[in-house]
KENUSE-493478 format. One record per residue: residue in three letters; x, y, z of N, C-alpha, C, O in turn. Coordinates in steps of 0.1 Angstrom, whole numbers, plus 5000, padded with zeros to 4 digits. Layout:
<rs>
ALAXYZXYZXYZXYZ/...
</rs>
This chain:
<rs>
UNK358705024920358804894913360104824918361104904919/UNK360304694922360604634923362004604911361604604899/UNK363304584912364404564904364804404908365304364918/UNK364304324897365204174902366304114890366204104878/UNK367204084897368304024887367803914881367203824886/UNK368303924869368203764862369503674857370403724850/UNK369403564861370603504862370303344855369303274859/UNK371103304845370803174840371703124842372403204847/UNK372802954839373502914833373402854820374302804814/UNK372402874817372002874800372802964792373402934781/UNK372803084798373903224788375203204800375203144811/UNK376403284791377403274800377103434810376503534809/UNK378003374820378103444831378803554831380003544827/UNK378303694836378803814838380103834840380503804851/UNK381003874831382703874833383104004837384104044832/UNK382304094846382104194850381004224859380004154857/UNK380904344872380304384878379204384872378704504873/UNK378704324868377004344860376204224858376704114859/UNK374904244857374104144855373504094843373204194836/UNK373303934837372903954830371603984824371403984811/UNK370804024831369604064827368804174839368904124850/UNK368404244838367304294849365704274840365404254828/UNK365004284852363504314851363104394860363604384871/UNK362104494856361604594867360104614858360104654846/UNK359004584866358104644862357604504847357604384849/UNK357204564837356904474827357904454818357904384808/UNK359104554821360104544813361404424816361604374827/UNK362204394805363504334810364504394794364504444783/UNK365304344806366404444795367604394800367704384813/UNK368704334788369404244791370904304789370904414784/UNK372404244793373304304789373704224778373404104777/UNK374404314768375004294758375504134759376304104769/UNK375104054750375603904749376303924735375903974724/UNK377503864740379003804732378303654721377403574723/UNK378803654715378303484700379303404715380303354710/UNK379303394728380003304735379403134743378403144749/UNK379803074742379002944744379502924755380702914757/UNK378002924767377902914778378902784784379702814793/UNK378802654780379702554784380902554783381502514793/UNK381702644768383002604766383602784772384702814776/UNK382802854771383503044773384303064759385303134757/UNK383702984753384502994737383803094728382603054725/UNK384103234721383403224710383303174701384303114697/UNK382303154695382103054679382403164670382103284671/UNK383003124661383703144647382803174636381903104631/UNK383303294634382203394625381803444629381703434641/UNK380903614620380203654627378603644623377803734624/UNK378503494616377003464617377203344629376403344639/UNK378103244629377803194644378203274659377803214669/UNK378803394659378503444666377303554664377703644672/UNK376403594661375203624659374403514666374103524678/UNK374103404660373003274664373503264679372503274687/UNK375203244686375103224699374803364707374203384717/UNK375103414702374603584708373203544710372803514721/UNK372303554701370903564704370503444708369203434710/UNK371103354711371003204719371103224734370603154742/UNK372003344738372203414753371003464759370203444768/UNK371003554747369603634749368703544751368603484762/UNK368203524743367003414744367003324755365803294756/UNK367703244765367903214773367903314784367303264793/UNK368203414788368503514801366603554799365703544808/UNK366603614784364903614787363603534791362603584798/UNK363603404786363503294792363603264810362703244818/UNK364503274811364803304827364103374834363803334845/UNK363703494829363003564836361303614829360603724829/UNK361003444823359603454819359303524807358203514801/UNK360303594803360003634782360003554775359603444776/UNK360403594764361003554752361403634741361403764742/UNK361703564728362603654721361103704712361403794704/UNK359803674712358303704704358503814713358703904705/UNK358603884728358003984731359304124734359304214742/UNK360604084725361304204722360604294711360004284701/UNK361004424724360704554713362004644710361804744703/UNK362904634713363904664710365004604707364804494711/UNK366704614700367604544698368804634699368504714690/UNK369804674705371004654698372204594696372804524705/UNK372704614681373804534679375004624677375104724671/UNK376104534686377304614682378104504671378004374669/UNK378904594663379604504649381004594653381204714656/UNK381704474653383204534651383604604635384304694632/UNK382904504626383004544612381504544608380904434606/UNK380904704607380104674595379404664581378304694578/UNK380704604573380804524564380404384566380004314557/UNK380504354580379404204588377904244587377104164593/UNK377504324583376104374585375404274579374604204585/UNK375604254568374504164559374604004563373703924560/UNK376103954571375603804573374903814587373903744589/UNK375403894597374703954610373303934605372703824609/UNK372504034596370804064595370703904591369703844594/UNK371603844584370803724575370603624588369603554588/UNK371503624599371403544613369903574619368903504621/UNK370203724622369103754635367603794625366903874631/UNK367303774616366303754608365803654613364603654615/UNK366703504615366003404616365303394632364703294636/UNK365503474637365403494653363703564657362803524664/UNK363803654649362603704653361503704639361903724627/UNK360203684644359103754635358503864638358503914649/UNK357803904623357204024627356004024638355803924644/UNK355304124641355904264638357404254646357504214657/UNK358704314636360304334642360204424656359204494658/UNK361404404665361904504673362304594662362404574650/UNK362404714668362704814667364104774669364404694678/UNK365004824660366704774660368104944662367905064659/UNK368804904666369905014662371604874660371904774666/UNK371904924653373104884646374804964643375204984632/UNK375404994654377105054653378004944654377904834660/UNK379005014645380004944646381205004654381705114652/UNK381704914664382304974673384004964674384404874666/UNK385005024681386204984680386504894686387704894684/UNK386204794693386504694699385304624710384604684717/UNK385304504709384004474718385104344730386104294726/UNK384604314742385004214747385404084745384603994742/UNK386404064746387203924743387803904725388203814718/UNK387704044722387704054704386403964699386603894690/UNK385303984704383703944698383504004684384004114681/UNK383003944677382804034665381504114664381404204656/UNK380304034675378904094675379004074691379503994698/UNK378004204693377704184706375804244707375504364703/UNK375004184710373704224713372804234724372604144732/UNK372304334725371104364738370204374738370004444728/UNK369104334742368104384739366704454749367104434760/UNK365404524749364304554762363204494756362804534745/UNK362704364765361604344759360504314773360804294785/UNK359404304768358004264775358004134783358104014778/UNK357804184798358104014798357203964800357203834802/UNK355504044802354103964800353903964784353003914779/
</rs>
């Protein structure tokens, strides 16, 4: 199988040796997206608008490479605090319908740029 990079300017760009998305096969699987806005390299304030721009990355890199966010089967989220859990789920609830991805949820000691969420996801890209 075949490994091709996926690259948008819709999500912000790799601030590291990495890509933002691969696809191999029927799968794609994305790197961790920051709540960061592709135009300004700003995060947005909170961690429910950073949730919405997080999964606004995503959904764009998937997009790019002919998904979307209907054919994720998996998610994870990193939380710097999760005591953010509950405005986090109340965000990315609005993101997907059922049937849900399959989710994992840690809270970590620190994420890039002091992010408060950071999310990944592998989904279907037929």
């Amino acid at each position: 199988m075949e490994k091709n990079t996926i690259a948008t300017n819709k999500a912000p760009g790799a601030i590291g040796p990495y890509s933002q998305g691969i696809d191999i096969g029927d799968l794609v699987y994305t790197s961790g997206q920051l709540g960061l806005d592709p135009a300004t390299g700003e995060l947005a304030e909170g961690v429910s608008a950073q949730t919405a721009q997080s999964l606004r990355n995503v959904q764009a890199i998937l997009e790019a490479s002919g998904s979307g966010l209907d054919k994720v089967i998996k998610t994870t989220v990193f939380l710097k605090d999760m005591n953010d859990f509950a405005k986090m789920n109340e965000v990315y609830s609005t993101f997907f319908n059922e049937p849900h991805p399959a989710r994992s949820a840690v809270e970590v000691a620190r994420l890039p740029k002091d992010g408060l969420v950071e999310i990944e996801v592998i989904a279907l890209k037929k």
